[in-house]
C-alpha positions as CSV (number, residue, x, y, z in Angstrom):
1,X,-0.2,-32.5,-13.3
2,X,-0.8,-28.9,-14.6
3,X,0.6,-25.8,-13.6
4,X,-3.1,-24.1,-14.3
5,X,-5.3,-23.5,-11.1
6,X,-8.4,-25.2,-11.2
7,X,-11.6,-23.4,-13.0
8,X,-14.1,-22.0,-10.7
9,X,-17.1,-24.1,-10.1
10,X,-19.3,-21.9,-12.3
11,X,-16.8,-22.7,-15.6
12,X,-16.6,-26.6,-14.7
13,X,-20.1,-26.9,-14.9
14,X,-20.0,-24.7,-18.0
15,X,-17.4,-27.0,-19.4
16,X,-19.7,-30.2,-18.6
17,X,-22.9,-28.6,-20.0
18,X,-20.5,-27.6,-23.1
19,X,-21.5,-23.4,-22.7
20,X,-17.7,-21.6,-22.7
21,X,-17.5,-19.3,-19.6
22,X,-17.6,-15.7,-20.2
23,X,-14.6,-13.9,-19.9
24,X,-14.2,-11.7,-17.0
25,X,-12.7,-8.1,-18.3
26,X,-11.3,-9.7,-21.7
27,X,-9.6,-11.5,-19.0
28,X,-9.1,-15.2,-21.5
29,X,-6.0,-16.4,-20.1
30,X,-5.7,-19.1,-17.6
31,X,-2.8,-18.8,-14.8
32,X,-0.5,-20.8,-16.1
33,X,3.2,-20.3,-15.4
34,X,5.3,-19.4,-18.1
35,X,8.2,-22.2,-17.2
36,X,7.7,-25.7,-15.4
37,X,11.2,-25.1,-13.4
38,X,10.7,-22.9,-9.8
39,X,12.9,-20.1,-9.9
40,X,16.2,-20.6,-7.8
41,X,15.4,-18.7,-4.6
42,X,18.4,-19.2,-3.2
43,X,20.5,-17.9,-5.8
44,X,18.1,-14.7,-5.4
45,X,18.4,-14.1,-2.3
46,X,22.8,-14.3,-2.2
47,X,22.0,-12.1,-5.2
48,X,23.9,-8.4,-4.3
49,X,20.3,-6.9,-5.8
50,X,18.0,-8.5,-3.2
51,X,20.9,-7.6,-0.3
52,X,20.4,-4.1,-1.2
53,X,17.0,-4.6,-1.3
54,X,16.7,-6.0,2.1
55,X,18.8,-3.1,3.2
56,X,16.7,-0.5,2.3
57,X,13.9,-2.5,4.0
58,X,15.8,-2.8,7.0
59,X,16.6,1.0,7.0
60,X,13.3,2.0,7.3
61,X,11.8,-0.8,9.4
62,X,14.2,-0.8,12.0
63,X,14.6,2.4,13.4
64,X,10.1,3.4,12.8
65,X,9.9,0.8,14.7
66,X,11.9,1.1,17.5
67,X,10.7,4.5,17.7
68,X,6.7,3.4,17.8
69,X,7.7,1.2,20.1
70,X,9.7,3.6,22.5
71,X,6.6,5.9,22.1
72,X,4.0,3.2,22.5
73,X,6.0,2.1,25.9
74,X,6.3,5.7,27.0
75,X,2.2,6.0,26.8
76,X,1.8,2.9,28.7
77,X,4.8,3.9,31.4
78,X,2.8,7.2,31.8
79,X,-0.5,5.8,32.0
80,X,0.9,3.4,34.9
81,X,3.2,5.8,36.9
82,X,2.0,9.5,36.0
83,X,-1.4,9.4,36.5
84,X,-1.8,12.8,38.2
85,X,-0.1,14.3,34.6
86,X,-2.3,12.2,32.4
87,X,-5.5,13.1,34.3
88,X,-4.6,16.8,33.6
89,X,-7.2,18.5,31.2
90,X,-6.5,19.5,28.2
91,X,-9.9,20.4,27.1
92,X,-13.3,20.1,28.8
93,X,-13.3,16.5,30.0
94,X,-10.6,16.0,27.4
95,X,-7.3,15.4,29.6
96,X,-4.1,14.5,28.4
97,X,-3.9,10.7,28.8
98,X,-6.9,10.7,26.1
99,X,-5.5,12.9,23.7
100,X,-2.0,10.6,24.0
101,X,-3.9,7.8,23.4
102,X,-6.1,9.2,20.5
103,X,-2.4,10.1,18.9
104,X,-1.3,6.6,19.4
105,X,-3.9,5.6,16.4
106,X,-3.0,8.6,14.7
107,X,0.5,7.5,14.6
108,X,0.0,4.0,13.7
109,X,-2.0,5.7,10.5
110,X,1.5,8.1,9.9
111,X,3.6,5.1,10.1
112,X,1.1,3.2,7.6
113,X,0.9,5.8,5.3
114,X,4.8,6.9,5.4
115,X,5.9,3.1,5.1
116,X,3.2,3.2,1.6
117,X,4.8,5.9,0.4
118,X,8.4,4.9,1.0
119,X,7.6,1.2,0.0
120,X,6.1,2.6,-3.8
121,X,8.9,4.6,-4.6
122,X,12.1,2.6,-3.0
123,X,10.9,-0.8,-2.4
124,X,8.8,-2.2,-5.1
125,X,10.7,-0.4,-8.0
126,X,13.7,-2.2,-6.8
127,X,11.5,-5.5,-6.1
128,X,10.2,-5.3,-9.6
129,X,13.4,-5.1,-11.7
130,X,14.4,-8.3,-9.2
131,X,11.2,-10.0,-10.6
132,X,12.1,-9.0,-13.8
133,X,15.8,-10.2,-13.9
134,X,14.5,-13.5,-12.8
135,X,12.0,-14.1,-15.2
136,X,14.8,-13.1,-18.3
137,X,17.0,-15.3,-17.2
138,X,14.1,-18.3,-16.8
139,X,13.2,-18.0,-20.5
């Protein structure tokens, strides 16, 4: 058994009809692993560098979502019990119940894109040298 994932169809029949495959972007390697052994994921994951790297997940995750959540239960507890303050205009036939639930998206998108941000500069970094120190100590 081989640690290679299968060609695609394309390059087995090219292999059959003896035509190579082109490479795809000077792409000629095939995706093999570099040892046969699985890395010891429990050993990774008592590791004190993947603790602190589920605690800075954790720090961020936690309380953005408690607080989407407390504003996403807000919008639905005003839609059901205030519906003489939602039904106030805010604009033309724009009232406020519309314009919260326009901002709902809007905040999913914030959340998104501050979670990105947060995730590329104190997450993956972190996640990386992880990687890293596991593959050294493989080889």
């Amino acid at each position: 058994m081989t640690n290679a994932t299968p060609p695609p169809l394309r390059a087995r029949s090219a292999e059959r009809t003896g035509n190579a495959p082109a490479s795809f972007g000077g792409i000629d390697k095939s995706a093999t692993r570099r040892s046969t052994a699985a890395p010891d994921f429990t050993v990774i994951q008592r590791s004190e560098e993947f603790t602190r790297l589920r605690r800075r997940v954790r720090w961020f995750v936690f309380p953005m979502t408690i607080l989407f959540l407390a504003w996403y239960i807000g919008y639905v507890l005003l839609a059901a019990y205030a519906h003489d303050f939602m039904a106030e205009p805010v604009v033309g036939k724009v009232n406020v119940g519309l314009l919260l639930g326009v901002l709902q998206f809007v905040t999913t998108v914030v959340i998104t894109t501050i979670y990105v941000r947060f995730a590329n500069r104190r997450i993956d970094p972190y996640a990386d040298e992880i990687r890293q120190n596991v593959e050294d100590t493989e080889q």
